[in-house]
N, C-alpha and C positions, 0 to 999 in steps of 0.2 A: 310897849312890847317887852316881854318878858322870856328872858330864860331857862328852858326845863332841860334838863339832860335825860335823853331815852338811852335806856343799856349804855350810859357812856360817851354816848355825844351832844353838846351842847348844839339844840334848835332855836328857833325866834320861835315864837307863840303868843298867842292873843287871848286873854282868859275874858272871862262877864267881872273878876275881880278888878281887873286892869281895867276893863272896858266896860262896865255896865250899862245895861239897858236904856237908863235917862240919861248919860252922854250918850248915845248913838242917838239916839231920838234929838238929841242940841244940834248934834252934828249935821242930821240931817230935816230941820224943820221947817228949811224953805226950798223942800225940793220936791219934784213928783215922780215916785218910781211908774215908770211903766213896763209892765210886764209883757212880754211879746210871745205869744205862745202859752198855751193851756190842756198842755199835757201830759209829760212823766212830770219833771220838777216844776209846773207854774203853778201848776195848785195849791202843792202843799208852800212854795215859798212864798205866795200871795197872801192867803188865808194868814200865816204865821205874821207876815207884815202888819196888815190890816189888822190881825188881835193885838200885838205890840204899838199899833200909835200911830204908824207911819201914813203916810199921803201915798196911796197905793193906786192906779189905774190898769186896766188890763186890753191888750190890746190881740183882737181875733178876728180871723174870718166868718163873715155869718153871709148864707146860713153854715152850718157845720155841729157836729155832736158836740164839741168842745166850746163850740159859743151855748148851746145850749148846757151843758153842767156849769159853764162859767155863773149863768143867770140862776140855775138850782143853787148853787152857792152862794148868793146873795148880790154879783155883781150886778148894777142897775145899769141897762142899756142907755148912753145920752148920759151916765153922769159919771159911772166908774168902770164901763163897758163901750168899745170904739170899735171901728177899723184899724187894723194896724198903723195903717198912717196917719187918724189922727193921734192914735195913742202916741206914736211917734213924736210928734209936731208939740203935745203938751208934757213929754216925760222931760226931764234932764238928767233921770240916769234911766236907762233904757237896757233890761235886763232882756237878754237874749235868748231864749227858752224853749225855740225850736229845736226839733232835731236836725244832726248835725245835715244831713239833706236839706230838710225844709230851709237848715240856715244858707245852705248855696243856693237856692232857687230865690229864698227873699231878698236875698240880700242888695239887688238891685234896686228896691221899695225901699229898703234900711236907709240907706247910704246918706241920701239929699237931708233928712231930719238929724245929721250927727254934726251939728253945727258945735262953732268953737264953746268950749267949758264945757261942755255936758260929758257923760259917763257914758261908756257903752262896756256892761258887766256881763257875763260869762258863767256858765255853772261845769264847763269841759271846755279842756283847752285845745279842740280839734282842728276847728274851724279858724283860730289865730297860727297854731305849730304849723300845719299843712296850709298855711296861706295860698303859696303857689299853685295849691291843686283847687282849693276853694276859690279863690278870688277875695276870700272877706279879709282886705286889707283897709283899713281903718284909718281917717285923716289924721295928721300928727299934732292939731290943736286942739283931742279928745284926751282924756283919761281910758285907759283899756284895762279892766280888772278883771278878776276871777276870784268867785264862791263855791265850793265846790265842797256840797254834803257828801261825807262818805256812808251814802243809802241812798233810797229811794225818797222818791217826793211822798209814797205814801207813808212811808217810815219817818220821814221825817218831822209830817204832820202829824200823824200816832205818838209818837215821841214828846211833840208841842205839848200836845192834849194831856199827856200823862205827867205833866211838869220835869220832862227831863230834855236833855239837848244832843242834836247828833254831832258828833264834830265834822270841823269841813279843815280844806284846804284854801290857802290865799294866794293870789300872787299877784303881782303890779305888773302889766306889757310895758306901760306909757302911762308916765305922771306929765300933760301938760297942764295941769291947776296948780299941781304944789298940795292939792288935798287927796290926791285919790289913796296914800292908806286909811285917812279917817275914814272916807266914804264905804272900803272897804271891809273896812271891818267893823263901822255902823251896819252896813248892810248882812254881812256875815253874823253880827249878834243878832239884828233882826229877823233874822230867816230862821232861827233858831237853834244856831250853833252851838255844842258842848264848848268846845273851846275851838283856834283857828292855828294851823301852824302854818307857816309859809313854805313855798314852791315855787316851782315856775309853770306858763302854759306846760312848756315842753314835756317838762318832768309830768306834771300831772295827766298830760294824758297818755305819757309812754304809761306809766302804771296803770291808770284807769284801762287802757287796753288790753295790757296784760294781765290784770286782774281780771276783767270782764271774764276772757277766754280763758282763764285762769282759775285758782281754787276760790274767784264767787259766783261763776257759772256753768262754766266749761267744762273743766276737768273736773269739779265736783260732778255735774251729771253725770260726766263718762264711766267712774270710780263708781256712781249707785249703780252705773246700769251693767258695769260688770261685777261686781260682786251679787249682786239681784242674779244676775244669766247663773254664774257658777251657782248658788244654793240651787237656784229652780233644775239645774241640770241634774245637782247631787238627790235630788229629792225633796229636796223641802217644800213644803206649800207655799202658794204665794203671801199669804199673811203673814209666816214665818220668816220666809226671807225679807217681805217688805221692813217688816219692823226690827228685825236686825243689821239692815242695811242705811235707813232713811228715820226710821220714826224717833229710835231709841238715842238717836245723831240728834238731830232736830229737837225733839222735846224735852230731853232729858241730859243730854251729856253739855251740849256746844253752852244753853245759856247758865250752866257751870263754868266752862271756859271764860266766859265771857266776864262772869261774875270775879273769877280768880287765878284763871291762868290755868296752863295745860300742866305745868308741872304739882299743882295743887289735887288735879284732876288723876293725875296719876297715884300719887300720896294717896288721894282717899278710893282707888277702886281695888277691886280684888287681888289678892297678891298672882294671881293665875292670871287675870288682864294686864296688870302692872306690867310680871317677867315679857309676856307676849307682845305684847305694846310694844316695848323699849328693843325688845328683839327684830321688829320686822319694823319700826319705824325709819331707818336708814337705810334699809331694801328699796320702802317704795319711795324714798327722797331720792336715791342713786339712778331710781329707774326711772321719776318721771324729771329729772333735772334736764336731760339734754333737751328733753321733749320743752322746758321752760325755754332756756338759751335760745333755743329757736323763734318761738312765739316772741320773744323779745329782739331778735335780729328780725323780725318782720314787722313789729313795732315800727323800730327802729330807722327801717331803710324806706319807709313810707307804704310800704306793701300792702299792711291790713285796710290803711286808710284808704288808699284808693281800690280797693275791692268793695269798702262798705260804700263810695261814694259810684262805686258802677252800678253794684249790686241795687242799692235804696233808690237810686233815681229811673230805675227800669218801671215802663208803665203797671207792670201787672207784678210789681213789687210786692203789695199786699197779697194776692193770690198765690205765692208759691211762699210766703211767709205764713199764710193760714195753711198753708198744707204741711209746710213743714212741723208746724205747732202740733195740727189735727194727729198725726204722725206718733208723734209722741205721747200725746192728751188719751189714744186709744188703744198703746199697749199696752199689755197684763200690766206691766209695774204700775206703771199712775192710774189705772183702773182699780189697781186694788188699792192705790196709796186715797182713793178719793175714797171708797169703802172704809179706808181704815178712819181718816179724818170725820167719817160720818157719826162713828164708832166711839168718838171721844164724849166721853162726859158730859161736857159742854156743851158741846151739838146737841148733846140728847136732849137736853134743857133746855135750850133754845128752840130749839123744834117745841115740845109740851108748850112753851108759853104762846109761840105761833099758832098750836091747833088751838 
């Protein structure tokens, strides 16, 4: 474990320097991950396994769409494809993949297969922080850890593929081996980590909450969809507003950001953007802060969670969750944002080699 100082405070962190690839593979070479779930995060961190060395199995319901992409993906039904409970029965660290619903409802199928040494790993620390509302309380002669990519599982395979790493979060509930940081942080190089910094459940999913409903989903929408209303009210067309609201963010500003920071970002744009920027940037930090404190006192006091655990477990959960999608998917904004997306270069190219 290594020390890096961010802005000024010394963190733990796990780099591929410290930890490379062929110790995690030592570390873990007489073990079988089974992956339990094959949906946002099973994919991309099963696939990343499996290309890295690892003893990977996958554990689904069939029939079901996700047993079926399991199989498009190359898992073979009977050797690296199960039921949950056998995958269960042959893993010894038994990565937990469901969402965080699916993990209340299985979790009585989980339980009997978490026999003494084995791992039971984590990609959100929901279902451990909010124990009492879940039930997923876990016997005390297991290891309990957490992986936690900050991205998507599809991102995080794109990432694999492109030879780069996303970084995750770690943290230890319950060391009963005496091994579960190696495990951990074999398994976090294995999935395809930039680097690992440590946390807790708690911590990581108070922010993973607050982030979600926060500036990586939430309030980013909210922000396009009212700067989009105000141009379309002033007159603008929707192509207009679209791409100066969404496109010129997204494709051209943020993976600048990303590349070298906001302050670098400001240094190279126009001295007209720069003064404007710097001028209204502490408007809208002043004006959406209270609106954070709260989202984070609802974190906090267990509120969001059990709204997402009434909400997800309602029979016809899917049906008012495709409408709310559909909702969206068919106002002017994302109608035109799918027009503009068609419009890219690349598309076009794509398309010519298709016809």
């Amino acid at each position: 474990m290594a020390q890096i100082n961010f802005g000024g405070v010394q963190e733990n962190v796990a780099t591929r320097e410290e930890f490379p690839l062929d110790k995690a593979r030592e570390v873990l070479k007489d073990e079988t991950i089974a992956i339990i779930g094959y949906g946002v995060q099973g994919p991309g961190q099963s696939l990343n396994l499996r290309d890295n060395g690892f003893n990977v199995i996958i554990g689904q319901r069939s029939p079901s769409k996700s047993w079926d992409k399991a199989v498009a993906d190359g898992w073979v039904p009977g050797e690296t494809l199960f039921s949950i409970e056998e995958a269960c029965e042959k893993g010894t660290i038994i990565q937990y993949l469901l969402s965080d619903a699916a993990q209340i409802a299985c979790w009585p199928t989980i339980k009997p297969f978490l026999t003494k040494g084995k791992a039971l790993y984590f990609s959100h620390g929901f279902g451990i922080t909010y124990k009492e509302r879940s039930g997923i309380i876990p016997p005390e002669d297991i290891d309990v850890i957490l992986a936690a990519p900050k991205g998507s599982g599809t991102s995080l395979r794109r990432m694999f593929l492109e030879g780069r790493g996303l970084n995750s979060s770690y943290a230890i509930f319950q060391d009963a081996t005496g091994r579960a940081y190696d495990r951990v942080i074999s398994l976090g190089v294995g999935i395809g980590s930039g680097y690992l910094f440590e946390t807790t459940f708690q911590k990581e999913v108070y922010s993973d909450l607050t982030g979600e409903r926060g500036t990586l989903m939430g309030a980013i929408a909210g922000i396009f969809e009212a700067q989009y209303n105000v141009l379309r009210k002033r007159g603008h067309s929707p192509s207009e507003a679209f791409n100066e609201t969404v496109e010129e963010l997204t494709q051209s500003l943020m993976p600048l950001v990303a590349e070298n920071g906001m302050d670098w970002m400001y240094a190279n744009c126009s001295t007209t953007a720069q003064r404007g920027a710097l001028d209204w940037k502490n408007k809208f930090r002043d004006a959406v802060a209270p609106v954070f404190e709260d989202l984070y006192d609802s974190v906090e006091s267990g509120e969001e969670a059990q709204r997402s655990i009434d909400s997800n477990s309602q029979e016809d959960y899917r049906v008012k969750l495709e409408g709310e999608l559909r909702e969206i998917r068919e106002s002017e904004m994302w109608q035109t944002g799918k027009a503009v997306r068609a419009l890219r270069p690349e598309r076009q190219e794509q398309n010519k080699t298709v016809s």
